[in-house]
N, C-alpha and C positions, 0 to 999 in steps of 0.2 A: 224332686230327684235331680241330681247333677247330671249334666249334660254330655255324651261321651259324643268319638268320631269314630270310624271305623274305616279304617284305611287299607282296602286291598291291594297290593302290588301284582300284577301277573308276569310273571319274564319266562326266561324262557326256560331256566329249568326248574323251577318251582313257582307257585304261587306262595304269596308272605301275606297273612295279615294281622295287622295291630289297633286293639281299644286303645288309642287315649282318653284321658281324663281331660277336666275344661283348663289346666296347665301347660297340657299339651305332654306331660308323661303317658309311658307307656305303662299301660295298667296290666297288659294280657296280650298275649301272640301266639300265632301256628303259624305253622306251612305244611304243603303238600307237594310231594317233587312229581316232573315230570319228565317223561322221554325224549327223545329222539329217533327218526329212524332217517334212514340212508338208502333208500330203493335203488341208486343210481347215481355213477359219477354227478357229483356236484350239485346232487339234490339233496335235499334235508326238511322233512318231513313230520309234523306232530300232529297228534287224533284230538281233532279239538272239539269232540265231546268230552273227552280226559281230562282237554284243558279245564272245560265247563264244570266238570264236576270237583276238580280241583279245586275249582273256587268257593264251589259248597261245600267240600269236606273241610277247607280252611276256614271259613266263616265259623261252621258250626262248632268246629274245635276251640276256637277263638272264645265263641260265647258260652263256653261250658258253664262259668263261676259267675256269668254276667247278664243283668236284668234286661232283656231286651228293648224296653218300654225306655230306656236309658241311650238309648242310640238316638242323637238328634239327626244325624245325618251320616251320608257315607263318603268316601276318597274312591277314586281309581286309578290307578298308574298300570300302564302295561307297554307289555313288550313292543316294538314300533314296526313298522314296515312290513312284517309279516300278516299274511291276507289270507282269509276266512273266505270261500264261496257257499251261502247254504239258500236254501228255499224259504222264500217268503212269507211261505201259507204254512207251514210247518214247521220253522225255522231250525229243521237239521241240516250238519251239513253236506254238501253234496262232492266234498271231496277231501282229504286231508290238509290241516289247515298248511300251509307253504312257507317256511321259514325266510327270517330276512337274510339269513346265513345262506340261500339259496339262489344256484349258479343258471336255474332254467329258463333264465331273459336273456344272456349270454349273444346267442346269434343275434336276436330281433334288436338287440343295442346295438352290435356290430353295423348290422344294414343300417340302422339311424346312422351312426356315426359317418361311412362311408356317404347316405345321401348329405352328409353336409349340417344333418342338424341337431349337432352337440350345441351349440353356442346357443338356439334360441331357445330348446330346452332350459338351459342353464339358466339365461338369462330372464326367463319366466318365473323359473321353479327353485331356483339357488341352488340345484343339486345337478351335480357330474350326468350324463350317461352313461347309468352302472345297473346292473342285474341284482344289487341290494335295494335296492327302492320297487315300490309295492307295482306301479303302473306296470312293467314288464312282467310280474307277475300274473298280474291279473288279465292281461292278455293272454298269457301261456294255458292260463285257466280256462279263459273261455274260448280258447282253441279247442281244447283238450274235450269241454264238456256243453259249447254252447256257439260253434264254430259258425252257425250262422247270425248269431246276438239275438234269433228269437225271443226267448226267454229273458234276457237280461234288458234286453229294449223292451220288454213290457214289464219289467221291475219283478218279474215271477222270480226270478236267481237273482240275486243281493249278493255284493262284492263288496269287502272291506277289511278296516284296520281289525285288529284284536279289541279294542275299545268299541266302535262299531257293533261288532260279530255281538258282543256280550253287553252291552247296553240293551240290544235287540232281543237277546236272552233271557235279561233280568228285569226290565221294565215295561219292554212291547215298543219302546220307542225308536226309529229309524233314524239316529242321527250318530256324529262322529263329531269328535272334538278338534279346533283350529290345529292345533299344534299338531298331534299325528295327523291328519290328513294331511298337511304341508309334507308329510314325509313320502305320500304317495308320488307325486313326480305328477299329479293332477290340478295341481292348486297354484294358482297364481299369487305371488308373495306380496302383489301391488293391490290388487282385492280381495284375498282370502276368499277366495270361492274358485269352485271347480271352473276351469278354464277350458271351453269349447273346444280350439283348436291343438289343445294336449289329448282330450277326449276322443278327438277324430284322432291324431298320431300315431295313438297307443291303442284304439279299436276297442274301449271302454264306453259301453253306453250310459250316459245320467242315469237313466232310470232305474241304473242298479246299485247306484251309489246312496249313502245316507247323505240326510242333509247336514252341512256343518255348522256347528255352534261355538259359541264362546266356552273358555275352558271353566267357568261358572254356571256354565248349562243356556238354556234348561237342558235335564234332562229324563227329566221324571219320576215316578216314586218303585221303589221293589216290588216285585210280586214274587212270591212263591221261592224266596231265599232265606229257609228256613237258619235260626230261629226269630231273624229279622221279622219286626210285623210288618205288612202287607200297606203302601203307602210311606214307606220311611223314604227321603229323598235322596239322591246322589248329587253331591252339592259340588262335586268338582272333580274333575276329568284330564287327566297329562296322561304324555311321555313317559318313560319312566327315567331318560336319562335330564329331560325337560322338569321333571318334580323334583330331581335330586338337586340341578341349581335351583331351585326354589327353595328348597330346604337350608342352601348355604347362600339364604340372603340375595344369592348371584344379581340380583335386578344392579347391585351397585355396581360402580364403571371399574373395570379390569379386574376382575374375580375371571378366573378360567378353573373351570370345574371339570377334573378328572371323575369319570366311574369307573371304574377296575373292575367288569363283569365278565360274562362270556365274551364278548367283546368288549372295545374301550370307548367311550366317549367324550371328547375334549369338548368344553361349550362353553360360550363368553357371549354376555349380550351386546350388542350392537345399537346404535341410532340409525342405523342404514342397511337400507336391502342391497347396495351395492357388491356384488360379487370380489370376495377375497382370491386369489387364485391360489389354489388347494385344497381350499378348504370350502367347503358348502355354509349357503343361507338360508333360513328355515324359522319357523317361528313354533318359540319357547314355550308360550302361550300366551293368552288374550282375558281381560277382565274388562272388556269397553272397548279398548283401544292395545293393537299386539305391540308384544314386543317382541323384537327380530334378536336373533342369533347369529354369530358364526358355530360354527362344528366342525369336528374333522372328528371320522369313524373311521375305529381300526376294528380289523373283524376279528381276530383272535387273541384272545388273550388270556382269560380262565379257561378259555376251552381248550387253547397249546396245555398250559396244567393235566386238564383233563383226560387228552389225549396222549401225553405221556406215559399219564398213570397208568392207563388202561395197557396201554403198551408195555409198561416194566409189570404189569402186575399187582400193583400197588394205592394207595389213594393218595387222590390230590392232598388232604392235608401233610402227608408223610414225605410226599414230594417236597412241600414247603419249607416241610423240618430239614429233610437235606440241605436243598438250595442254603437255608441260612444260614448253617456250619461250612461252607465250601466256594468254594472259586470253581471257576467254569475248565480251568485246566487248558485254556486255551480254542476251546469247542464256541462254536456259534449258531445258533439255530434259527434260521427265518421261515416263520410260519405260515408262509404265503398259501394257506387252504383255501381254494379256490381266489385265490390271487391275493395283491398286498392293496388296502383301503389309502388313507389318506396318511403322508401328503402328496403318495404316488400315483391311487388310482392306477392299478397296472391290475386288472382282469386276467391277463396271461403267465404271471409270474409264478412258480411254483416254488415251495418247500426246499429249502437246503438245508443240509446239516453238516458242516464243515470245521475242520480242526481235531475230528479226532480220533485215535490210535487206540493200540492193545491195552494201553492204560488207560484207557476212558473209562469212568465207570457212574455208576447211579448219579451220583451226588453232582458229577460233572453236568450230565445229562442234566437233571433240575436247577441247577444254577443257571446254564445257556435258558432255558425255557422262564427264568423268571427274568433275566434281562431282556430277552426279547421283548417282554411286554416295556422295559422302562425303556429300549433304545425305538422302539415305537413311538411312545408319546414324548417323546426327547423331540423327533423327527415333527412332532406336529407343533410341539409348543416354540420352536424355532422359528414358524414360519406365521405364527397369527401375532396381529396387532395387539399393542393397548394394555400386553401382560405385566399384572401387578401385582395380584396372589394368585398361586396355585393353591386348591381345595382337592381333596382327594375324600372317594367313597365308593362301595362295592365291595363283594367277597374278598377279593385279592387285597387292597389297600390294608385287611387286618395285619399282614405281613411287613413287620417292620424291616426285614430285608428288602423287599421291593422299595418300601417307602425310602429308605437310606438311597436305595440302587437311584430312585427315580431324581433325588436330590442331587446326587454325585454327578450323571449324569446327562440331568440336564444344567444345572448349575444352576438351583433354582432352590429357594426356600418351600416346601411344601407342607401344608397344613392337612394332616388327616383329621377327619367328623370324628368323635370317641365312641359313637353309633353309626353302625352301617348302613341302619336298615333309613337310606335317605327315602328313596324314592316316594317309600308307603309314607313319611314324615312328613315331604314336600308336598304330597296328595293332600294330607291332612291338614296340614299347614294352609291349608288356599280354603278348605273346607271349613276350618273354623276362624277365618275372616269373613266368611259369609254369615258363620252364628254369629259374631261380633266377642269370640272367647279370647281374641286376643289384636292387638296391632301390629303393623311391621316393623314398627319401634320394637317391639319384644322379640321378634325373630328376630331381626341382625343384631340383637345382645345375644339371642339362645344360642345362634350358630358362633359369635365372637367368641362362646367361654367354650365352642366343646371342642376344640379343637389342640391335636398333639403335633409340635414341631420339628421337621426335619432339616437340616442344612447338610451342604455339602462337605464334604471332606475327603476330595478329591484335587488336585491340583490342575493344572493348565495339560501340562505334559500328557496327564496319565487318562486328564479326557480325550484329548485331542487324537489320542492313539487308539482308545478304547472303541470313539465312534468313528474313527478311519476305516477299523478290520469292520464294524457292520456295515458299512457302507459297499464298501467291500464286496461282503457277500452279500449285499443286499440287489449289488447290480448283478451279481452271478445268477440269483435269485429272479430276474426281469430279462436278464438275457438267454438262459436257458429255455424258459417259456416262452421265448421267441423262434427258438431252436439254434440259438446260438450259445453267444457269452463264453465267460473262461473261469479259471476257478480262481479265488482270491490269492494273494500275496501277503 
């Protein structure tokens, strides 16, 4: 029987997964979407038994036409930074899972920063202190539900990634893979292993942590994820914005990998943990020996889409279809939801919507919301080294108006995947390097042919102008959330 993979992607608002064949074609796919909810300014919230089952109703739709016994192994790619707390004898969970989109570390970063200790956070962990990363989460957690650490110092309450939460789920085994846990803000970039004096910081006890592996495992076989048989292995474990460069070959030097999701992530591998300033250091993932990243995370960007639609009434796709027949009319939108990510890192800055009159209308509106995301990653790709292709993937990137927008301007040739679905790709892609179904010689040809090219066709003038007025409002944007600022010119 030929050999299949089975690549589950988890994010954050649906779960995806896909059969490939020993080609590494996609034979068969589902998905199942998920929620959100919003209890409270600047919280964001998902039922991650929904998530879990999510994953079984995707599985099993997957395998409707497909021999199970034909699954050599499995993929996992999921969502990053958002943190699961459940019971370790039980394994439900003991509160809703906490998105990375989620503002409720906010003070406890504050007070770090004022005692002084952004830089050695930083300098340990490669990442800002920001209320996106998991450590302040997981604090906020066991304040809420474990305020003295009883329970999580004796390993009874389990704290973790969404990788973590659902390996513990699907196999019985307590572990977390390199690369998300570097997201947590607990992981030292120079050992890859959880870091004592982050652990006192942040008032996370070890004992509630999984242990961390290589993105090649182990990490043990499935149980009870029907119609999978019972012992099938999970042979490889990412990121999901970490799988997607993997999908686009990224190991080679100057590839920066756009994903165009609910949020965006810009990512280039590195030879060095040394701190870029902007932008965060993190690792990609590990097969023996890691490989380190730059990144820079924007937090809104199919989700500005999303929450448009909801607002006019309408659906993201229909949005789209406007945006691409229309100019913005002069309007500008910065979507600083719960403040604006990299390369500002400004936790204060809020939402503006500037430029427009009685004539403003729909189409206007979705035009500003889809450059916001290109004058976003314009602002990141400016500021990282070593750039030589741009690669673009995620819901949004299908949009050849963005992909034109993100070309123009940044002034940058940009190569979209002709498949979106990286993440679950890249999972599987590292998955069957372990069955031996293919080489990395055969990835950077699969990823060199699938790719659609964008160039600019913009001139000097008409960028220069275009990112002045975001700029613009982007300080109105940072200085209003200070309780100041002015409004653009």
């Amino acid at each position: 029987m030929k050999p299949h993979v089975l690549a589950i992607d988890q994010g954050t608002s649906s779960t995806k997964v896909l059969l490939l064949d020993a080609a590494g074609e996609v034979v068969s796919r589902a998905s199942a979407p998920l929620s959100q909810s919003h209890p409270g300014p600047g919280l964001v919230e998902q039922d991650a038994l929904a998530l879990l089952g999510s994953v079984r109703t995707a599985v099993a739709d997957c395998m409707k036409a497909a021999d199970p016994r034909s699954v050599a192994g499995v993929a996992l790619s999921t969502q990053r930074e958002s943190v699961v707390l459940w019971d370790a004898v039980t394994g439900r969970p003991v509160a809703p899972l906490v998105s990375w989109q989620d503002q409720r570390g906010s003070e406890r970063a504050d007070r770090l920063a004022r005692a002084g200790m952004g830089e050695a956070v930083r300098r340990r962990t490669g990442l800002p202190l920001d209320p996106m990363f998991s450590a302040l989460k997981m604090g906020a957690l066991l304040d809420q539900h474990d305020p003295s650490r009883a329970l999580s110092g004796a390993g009874r309450l389990r704290l973790g990634t969404v990788d973590a939460y659902l390996l513990h789920a699907l196999t019985g085994e307590l572990v977390t893979e390199v690369g998300n846990a570097s997201r947590t803000q607990l992981v030292n970039l120079t050992t890859g292993e959880w870091d004592d004096e982050l652990l006192g910081l942040f008032d996370v006890p070890r004992p509630a942590l999984s242990r961390i592996v290589a993105s090649n495992g182990p990490f043990g076989g499935l149980r009870g994820l029907a119609p999978l048989l019972d012992g099938t292995p999970v042979l490889a474990v990412m990121g999901d914005s970490h799988a997607a460069l993997f999908a686009h070959a990224g190991w080679r030097p100057g590839i920066v990998k756009v994903t165009y999701g609910t949020g965006s992530s810009v990512m280039t591998i590195t030879d060095s943990t040394e701190p870029v300033e902007q932008v965060c250091s993190t690792i990609a993932w590990s097969t023996g020996r890691p490989a380190f990243a730059h990144e820079a995370n924007i937090r809104s960007a199919g989700r500005t889409v999303t929450w448009l639609a909801q607002l006019l009434n309408t659906s993201p796709d229909e949005l789209i279809r406007l945006a691409a027949g229309a100019d913005a009319g002069g309007v500008t939108l910065v979507p600083a939801f719960g403040g604006i990510g990299a390369p500002w890192w400004d936790a204060d800055a809020i939402p503006v919507l500037a430029g427009f009159g009685l004539g403003s209308g729909r189409a206007h509106l979705a035009r500003a919301a889809l450059e916001s995301v290109a004058y976003q990653v314009a602002d990141v790709l400016a500021v990282l080294p070593g750039l030589h292709q741009v690669v673009a993937d995620g819901g949004l990137s299908r949009s050849d108006a963005l992909m034109q927008l993100q070309a123009d301007v940044a002034d940058v040739a940009v190569a979209r995947a002709r498949h979106h679905e990286l993440s679950a790709a890249g999972a599987a892609q590292l998955a069957g390097l372990e069955l031996g179904l293919w080489m990395t010689g055969d990835l950077e040809e699969r990823a060199d042919s699938d790719m659609k090219i964008f160039t600019s066709g913009w001139d000097d003038a008409q960028r220069r102008s275009a990112v002045a007025r975001w700029h613009r409002c982007l300080e109105t944007a940072r200085g209003l959330g200070k309780g100041g600022g002015h409004g653009p010119s």
